[in-house]
C-alpha positions as CSV (number, residue, x, y, z in Angstrom):
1,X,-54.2,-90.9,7.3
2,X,-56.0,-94.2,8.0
3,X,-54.0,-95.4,10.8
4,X,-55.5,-92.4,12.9
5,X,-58.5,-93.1,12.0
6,X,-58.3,-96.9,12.7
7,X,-56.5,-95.6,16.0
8,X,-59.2,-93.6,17.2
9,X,-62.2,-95.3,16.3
10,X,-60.3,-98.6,17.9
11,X,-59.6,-96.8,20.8
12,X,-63.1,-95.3,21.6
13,X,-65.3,-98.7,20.6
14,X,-62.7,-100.7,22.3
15,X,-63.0,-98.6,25.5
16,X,-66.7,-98.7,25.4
17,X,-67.0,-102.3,25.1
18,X,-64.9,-102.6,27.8
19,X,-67.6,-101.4,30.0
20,X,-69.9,-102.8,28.6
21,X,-68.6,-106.1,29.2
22,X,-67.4,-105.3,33.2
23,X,-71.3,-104.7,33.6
24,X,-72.4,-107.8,32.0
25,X,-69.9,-110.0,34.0
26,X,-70.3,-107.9,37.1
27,X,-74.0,-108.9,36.9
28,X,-73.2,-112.9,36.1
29,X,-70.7,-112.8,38.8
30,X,-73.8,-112.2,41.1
31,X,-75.8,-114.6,39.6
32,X,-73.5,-117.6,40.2
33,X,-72.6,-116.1,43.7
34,X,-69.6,-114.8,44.0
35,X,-68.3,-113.0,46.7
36,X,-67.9,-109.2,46.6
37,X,-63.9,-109.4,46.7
38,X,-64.3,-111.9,43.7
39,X,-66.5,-110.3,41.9
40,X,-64.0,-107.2,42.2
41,X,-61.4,-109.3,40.7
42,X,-63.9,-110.2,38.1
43,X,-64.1,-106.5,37.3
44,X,-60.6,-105.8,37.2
45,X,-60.1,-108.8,34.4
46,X,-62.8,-106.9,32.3
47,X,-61.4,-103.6,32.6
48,X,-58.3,-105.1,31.5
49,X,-59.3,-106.7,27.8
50,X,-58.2,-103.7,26.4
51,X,-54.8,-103.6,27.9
52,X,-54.3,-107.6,27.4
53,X,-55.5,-108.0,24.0
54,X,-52.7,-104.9,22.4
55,X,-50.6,-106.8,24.9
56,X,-51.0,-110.3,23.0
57,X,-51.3,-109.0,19.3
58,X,-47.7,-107.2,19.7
59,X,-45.9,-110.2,20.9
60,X,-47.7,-112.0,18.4
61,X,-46.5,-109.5,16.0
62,X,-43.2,-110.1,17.9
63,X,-43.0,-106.2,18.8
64,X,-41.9,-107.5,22.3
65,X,-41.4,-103.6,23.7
66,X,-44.6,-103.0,22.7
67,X,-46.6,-105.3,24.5
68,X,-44.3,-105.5,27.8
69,X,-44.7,-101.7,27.7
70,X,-48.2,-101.8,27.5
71,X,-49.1,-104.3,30.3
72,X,-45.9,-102.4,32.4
73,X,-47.0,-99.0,31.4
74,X,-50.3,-99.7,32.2
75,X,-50.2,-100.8,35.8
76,X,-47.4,-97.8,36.3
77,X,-50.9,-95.1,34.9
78,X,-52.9,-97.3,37.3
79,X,-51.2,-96.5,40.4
80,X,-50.9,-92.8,39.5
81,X,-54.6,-92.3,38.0
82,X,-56.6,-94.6,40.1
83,X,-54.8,-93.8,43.5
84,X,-52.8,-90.4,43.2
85,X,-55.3,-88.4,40.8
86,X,-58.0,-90.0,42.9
87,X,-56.4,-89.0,46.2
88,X,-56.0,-85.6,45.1
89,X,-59.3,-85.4,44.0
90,X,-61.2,-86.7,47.0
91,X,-58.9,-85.3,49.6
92,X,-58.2,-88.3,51.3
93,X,-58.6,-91.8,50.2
94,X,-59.4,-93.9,53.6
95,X,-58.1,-98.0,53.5
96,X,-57.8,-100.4,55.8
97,X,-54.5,-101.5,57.1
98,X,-55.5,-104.9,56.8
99,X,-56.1,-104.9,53.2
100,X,-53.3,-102.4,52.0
101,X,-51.0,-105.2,53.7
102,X,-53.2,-108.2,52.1
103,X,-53.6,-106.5,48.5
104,X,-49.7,-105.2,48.7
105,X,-47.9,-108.7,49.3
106,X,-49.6,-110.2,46.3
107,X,-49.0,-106.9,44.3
108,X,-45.5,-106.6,45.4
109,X,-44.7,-111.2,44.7
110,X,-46.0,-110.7,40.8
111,X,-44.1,-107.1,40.9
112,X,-41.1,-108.8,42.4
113,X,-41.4,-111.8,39.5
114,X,-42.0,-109.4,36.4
115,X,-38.9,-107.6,37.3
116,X,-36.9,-111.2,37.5
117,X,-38.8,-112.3,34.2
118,X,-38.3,-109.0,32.2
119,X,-34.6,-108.4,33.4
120,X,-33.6,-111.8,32.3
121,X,-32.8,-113.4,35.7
122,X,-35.9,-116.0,35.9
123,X,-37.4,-117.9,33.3
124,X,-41.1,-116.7,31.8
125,X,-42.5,-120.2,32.6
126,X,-41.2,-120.1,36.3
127,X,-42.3,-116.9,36.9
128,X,-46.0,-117.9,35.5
129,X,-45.9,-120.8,37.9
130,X,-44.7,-118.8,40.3
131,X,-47.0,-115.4,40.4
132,X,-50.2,-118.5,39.3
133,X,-49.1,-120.3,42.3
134,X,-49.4,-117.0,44.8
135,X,-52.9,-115.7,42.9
136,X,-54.6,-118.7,43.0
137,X,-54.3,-118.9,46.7
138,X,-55.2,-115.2,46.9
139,X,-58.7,-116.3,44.8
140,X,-59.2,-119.0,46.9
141,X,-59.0,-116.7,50.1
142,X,-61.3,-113.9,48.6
143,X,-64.1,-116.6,47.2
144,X,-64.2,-118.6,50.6
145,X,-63.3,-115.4,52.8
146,X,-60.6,-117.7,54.3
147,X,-63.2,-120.7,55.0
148,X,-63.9,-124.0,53.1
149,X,-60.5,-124.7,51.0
150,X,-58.7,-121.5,52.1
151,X,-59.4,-122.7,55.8
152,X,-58.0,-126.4,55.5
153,X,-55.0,-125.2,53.3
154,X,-54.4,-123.0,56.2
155,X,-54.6,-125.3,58.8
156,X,-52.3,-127.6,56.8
157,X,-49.9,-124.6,56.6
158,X,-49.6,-124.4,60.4
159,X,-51.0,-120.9,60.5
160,X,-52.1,-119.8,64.1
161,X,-55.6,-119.1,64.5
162,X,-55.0,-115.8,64.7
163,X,-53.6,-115.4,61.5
164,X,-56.0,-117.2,60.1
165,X,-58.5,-114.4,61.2
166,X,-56.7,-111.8,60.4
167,X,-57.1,-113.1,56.8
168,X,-60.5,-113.4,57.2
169,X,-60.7,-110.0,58.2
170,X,-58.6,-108.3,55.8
171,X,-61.3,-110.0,53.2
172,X,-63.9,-109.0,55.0
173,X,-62.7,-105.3,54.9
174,X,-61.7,-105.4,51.3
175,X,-65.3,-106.5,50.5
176,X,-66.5,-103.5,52.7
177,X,-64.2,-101.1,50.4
178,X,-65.0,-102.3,47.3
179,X,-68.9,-102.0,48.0
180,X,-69.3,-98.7,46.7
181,X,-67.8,-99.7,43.2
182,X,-69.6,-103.0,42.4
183,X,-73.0,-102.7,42.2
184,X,-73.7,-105.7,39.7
185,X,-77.6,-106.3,39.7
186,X,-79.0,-109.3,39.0
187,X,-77.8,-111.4,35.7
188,X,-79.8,-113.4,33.6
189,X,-78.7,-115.8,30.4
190,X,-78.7,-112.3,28.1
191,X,-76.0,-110.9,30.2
192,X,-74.2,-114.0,28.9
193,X,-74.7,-113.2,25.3
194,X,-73.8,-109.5,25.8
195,X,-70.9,-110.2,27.4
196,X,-69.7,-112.5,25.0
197,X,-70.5,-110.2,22.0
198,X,-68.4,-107.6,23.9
199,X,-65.3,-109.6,24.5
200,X,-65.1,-110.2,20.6
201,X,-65.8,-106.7,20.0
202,X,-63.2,-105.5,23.0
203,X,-60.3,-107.9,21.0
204,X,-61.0,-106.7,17.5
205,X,-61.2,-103.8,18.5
206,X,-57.9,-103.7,20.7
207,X,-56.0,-105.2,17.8
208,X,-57.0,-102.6,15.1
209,X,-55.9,-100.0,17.7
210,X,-52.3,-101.9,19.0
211,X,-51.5,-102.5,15.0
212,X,-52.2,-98.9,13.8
213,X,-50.6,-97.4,17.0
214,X,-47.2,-99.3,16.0
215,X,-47.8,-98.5,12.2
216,X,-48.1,-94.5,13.4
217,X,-45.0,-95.4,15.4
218,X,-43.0,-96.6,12.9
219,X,-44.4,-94.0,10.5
220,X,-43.2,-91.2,12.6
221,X,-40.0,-92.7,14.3
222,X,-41.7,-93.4,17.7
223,X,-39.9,-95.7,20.0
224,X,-41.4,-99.2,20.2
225,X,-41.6,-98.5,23.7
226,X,-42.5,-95.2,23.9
227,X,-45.9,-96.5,22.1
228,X,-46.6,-99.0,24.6
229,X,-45.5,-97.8,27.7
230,X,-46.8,-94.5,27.3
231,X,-49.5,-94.1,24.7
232,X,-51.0,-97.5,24.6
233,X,-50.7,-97.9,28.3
234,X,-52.2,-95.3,29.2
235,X,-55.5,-94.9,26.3
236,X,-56.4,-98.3,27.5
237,X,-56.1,-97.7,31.0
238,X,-58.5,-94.9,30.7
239,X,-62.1,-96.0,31.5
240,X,-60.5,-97.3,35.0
241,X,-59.3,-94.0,35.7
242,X,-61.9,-92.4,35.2
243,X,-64.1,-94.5,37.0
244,X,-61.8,-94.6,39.9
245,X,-61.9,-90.1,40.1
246,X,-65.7,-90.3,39.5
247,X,-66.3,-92.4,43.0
248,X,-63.4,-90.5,44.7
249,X,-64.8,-86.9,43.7
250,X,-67.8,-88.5,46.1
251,X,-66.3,-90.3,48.6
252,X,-66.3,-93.3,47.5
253,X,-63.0,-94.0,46.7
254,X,-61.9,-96.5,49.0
255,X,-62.0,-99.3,46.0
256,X,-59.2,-98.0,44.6
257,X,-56.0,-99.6,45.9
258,X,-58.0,-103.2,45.5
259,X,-59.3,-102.4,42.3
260,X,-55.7,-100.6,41.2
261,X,-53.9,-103.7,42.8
262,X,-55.8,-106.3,40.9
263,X,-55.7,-105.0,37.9
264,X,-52.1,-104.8,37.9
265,X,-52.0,-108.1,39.0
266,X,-53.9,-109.6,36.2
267,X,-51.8,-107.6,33.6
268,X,-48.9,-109.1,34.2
269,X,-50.6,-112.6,34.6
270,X,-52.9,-112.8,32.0
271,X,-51.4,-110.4,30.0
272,X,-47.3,-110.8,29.9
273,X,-46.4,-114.3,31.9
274,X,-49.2,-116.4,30.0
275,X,-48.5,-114.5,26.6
276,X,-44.7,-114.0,27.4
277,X,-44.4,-118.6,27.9
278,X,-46.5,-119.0,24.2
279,X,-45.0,-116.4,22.6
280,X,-41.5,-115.4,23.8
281,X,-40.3,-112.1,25.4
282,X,-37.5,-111.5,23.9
283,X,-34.2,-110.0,25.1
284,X,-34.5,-107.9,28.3
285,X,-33.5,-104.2,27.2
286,X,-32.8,-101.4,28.6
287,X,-36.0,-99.7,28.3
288,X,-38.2,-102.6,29.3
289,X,-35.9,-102.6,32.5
290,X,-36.6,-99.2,33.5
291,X,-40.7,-99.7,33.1
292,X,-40.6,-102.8,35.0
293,X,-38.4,-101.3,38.1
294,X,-40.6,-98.2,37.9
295,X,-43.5,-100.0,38.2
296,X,-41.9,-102.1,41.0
297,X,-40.8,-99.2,43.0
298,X,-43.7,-97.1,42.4
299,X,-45.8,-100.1,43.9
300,X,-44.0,-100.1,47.1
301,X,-43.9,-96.4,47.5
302,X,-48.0,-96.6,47.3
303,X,-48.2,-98.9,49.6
304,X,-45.6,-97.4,52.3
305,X,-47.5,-94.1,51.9
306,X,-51.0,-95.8,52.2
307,X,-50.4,-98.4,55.4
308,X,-48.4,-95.8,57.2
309,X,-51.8,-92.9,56.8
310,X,-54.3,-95.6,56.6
311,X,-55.2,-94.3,53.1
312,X,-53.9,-91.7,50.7
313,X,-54.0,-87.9,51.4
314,X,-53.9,-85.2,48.8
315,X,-49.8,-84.7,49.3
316,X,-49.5,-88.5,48.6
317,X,-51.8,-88.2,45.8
318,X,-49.8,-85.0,44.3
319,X,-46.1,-87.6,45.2
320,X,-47.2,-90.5,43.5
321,X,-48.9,-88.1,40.3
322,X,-45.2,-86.5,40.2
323,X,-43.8,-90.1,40.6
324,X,-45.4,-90.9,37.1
325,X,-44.3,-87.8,35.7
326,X,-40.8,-88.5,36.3
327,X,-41.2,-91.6,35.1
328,X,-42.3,-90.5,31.9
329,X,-39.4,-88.1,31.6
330,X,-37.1,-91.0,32.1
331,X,-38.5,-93.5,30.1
332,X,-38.5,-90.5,27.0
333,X,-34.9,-90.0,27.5
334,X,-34.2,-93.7,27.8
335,X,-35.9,-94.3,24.6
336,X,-34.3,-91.5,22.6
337,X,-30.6,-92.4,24.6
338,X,-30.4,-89.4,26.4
339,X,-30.6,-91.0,29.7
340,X,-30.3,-94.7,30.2
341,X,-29.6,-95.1,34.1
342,X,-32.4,-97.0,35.9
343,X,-31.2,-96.3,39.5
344,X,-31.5,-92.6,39.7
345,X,-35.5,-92.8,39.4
346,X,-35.7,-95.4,41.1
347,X,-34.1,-94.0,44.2
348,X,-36.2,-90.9,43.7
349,X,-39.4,-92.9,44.2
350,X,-37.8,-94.4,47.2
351,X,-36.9,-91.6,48.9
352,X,-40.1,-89.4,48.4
353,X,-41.9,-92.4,50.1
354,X,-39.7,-92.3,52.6
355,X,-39.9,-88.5,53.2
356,X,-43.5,-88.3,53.1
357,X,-44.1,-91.2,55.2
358,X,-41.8,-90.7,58.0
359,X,-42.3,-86.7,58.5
360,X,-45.6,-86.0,57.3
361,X,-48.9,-86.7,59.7
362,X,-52.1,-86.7,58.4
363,X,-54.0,-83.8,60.1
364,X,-56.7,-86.7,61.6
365,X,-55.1,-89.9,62.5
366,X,-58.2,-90.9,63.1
367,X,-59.3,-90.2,60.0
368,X,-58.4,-93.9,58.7
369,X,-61.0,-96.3,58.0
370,X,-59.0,-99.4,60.3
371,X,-59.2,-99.8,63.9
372,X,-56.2,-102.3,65.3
């Protein structure tokens, strides 16, 4: 059938540009300067074309499940493949305190705004402004490492001094972390070009794979959000994930929560907000609902695990990795109305944080990566 074929080649030369264009503006990043944290946020945006663009085409095509699920999906795959699948493969993911806090309040503000967008309880334009608002500060911070700007708009804040290091050093730590995965090279003016050849490859390429995934759908009597949240989501989240297993099976891992963080950031920016105030969302639903809370939840119960052990163990790893499981288990069931209720899962995530961080020690305390 053509659509599988369209579907698969899609897939694999949209994946492959992908990297291709991370490299490339990686290595520009360096050239004009920017700092390591930036240049990680750089990254993330790259690895993301995939996701982004079959997020745009299908509320362009106005399939508003699909391309909610996809960005949704997407950073709910992130969380378990980047941080519990790498967590279980290295053994023990080690992370500042500093920076799971940092990292996790912006994570958890956009989380907290896509929920109130999705559900139907804030506007899409509000919530742009409002998730813009709390990134753009967050850039600022991670460009100037809480200097320059980010200094004076402190000052003007009234933030104590030592707040204002603290910042500085949860920057400086997330820059630490993230040195093992950003090694960009020097750029030079063909970088440029290449990079700019891949990003129109990446979104052709994207398309062709979003509009043959819903024509299969359709074809075989998928859910609209089965396609997106669970095979869309997850095929274009797949270079990340493996990146993120391939520095964790050697040590390496401690980009993970900052890389897993940012990207799921920029999804819901760049690739539902922005989209969702041009476009239109739709009508909340049901199924939409449930990704969004799942992903919500699931981002808190990360974080809870990964301040309280100063990192991820192999346990955590194997709890959040179930966590997605379950997740896709109730979002089948949603889909095919066998199981509509949101709260159950919900409280299941909750409470196997909960659990897990309030009874079980990590063998090493010291085996954390933050001194306080």
């Amino acid at each position: 059938m053509l659509a599988i074929a369209v579907f698969a080649v899609g897939t694999v030369v949209s994946l492959a540009a992908s990297q291709r264009l991370v490299t490339r503006l990686e290595r520009i990043g360096a050239w004009l300067g920017l700092s390591e944290a930036l240049l990680g946020m750089v990254a993330a945006l790259a690895a993301d074309a995939p996701e982004i663009t079959a997020a745009v085409s299908a509320l362009y095509g106005h399939q508003q499940r699909v391309g909610a699920g996809v960005v949704l999906g997407s950073n709910v795959f992130n969380l378990a493949a980047l941080l519990g699948l790498g967590a279980v493969v290295a053994g023990r993911i080690g992370l500042h305190r500093r920076v799971v806090l940092l990292g996790g309040a912006i994570a958890c503000w956009v989380a907290i705004v896509a929920v109130a967008v999705v559900s139907g309880v804030l506007a899409v334009a509000a919530g742009l402004a409002l998730a813009v608002a709390v990134l753009g500060l967050y850039l600022v911070l991670l460009g100037t490492e809480g200097r320059g700007i980010a200094g004076r708009v402190m000052d003007g804040a009234g933030l104590p001094w030592r707040w204002q290091a603290w910042l500085r050093s949860a920057v400086t730590e997330e820059e630490i972390e993230l040195e093992d995965a950003i090694q960009p090279g020097r750029g030079r003016w063909p970088d440029v070009a290449t990079a700019g050849v891949a990003l129109i490859v990446v979104v052709a390429a994207s398309i062709a794979m979003e509009r043959a995934a819903v024509s299969l759908g359709r074809h075989y009597g998928v859910p609209e959000i089965i396609v997106g949240g669970l095979v869309l989501a997850a095929v274009t989240s797949l270079p990340n994930a493996v990146a993120a297993v391939y520095l964790a099976s050697r040590g390496r891992g401690h980009a993970s929560l900052s890389t897993a963080l940012n990207s799921n950031t920029i999804n819901v920016v760049i690739g539902l907000l922005l989209p969702g105030v041009i476009l239109g969302l739709g009508r909340p639903t049901p199924e939409t609902a449930l990704v969004v809370v799942w992903y919500a939840a699931l981002t808190v119960a990360v974080l809870v695990l990964a301040w309280r052990h100063r990192g991820l163990s192999r346990g955590s790893g194997a709890v959040v990795i179930g966590c997605y499981a379950t997740f896709c288990g109730s979002l089948l069931a949603s889909a095919y109305g066998l199981a509509p209720a949101v709260v159950v899962p919900v409280l299941s995530i909750l409470a196997a944080a909960a659990v897990v961080a309030g009874f079980r020690r990590p063998r090493d305390p010291g085996q954390g990566i933050d001194e306080e």
